[in-house]
C-alpha positions in Angstrom: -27.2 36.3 -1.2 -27.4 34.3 -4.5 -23.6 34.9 -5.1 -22.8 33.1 -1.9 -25.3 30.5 -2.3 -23.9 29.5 -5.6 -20.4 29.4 -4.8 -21.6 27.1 -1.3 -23.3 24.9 -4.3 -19.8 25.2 -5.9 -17.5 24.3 -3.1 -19.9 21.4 -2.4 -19.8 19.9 -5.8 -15.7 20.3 -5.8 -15.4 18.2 -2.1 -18.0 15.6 -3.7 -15.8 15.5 -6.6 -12.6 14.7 -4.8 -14.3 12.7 -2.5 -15.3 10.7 -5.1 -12.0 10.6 -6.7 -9.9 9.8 -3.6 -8.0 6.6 -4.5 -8.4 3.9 -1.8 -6.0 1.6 -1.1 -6.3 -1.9 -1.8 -4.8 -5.0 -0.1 -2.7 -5.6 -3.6 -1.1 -1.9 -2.8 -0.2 -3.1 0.4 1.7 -6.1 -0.7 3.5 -4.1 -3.1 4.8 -1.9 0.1 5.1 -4.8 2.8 7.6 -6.8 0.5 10.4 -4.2 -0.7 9.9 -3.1 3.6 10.6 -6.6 4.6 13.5 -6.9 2.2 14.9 -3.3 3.1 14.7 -4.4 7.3 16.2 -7.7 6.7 19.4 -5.8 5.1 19.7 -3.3 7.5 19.4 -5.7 10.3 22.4 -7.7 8.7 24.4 -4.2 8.0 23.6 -2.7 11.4 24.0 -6.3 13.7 26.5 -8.3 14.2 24.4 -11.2 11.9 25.5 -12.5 8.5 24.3 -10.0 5.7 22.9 -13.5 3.8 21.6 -14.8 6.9 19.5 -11.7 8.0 18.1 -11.6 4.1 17.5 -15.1 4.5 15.0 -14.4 7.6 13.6 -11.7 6.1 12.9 -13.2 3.0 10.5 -15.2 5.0 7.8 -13.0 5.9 8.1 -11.5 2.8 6.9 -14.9 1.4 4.3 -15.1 3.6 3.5 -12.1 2.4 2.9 -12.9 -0.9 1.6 -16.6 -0.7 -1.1 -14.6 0.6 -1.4 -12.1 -1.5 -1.7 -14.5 -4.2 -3.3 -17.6 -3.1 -5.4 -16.4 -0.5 -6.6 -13.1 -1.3 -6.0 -12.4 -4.8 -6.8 -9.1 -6.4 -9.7 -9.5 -8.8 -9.9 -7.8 -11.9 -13.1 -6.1 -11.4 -11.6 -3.2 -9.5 -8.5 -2.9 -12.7 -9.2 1.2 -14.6 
């Protein structure tokens, strides 16, 4: 009985660990996805439609600047949450 209670205490401490380790994901991370996404669309829209390669960057360059006007004006990341 103690073998199995200890290795219970054991696998408990282990989930708690990782559990506490798990990185979350913060709005700055999600920025760093959205834009290169946006980009990525906007080209294949231009390769794949009959619309200008320069014209579909051009509209897709404008969410992506959205995008990061907010990101950095409206909800910058802080330094507090930096390793």
């Amino acid at each position: 009985m103690t073998r199995s209670r200890k290795r219970d205490d054991t696998r408990k401490s282990v989930v708690e660990a990782v559990r506490e380790r798990r990185p979350t994901v913060a709005p700055a991370d999600l920025v760093l996805l959205v834009l290169p996404a946006l980009l990525v669309a906007g080209w294949t829209a231009g390769v794949v439609s009959s619309a200008s390669l320069p014209a579909a960057l051009a509209v897709a360059t404008l969410p992506a600047l959205a995008t990061l006007g907010y990101a950095l004006f409206y909800d910058p990341p802080s330094g507090s949450s930096a390793n």
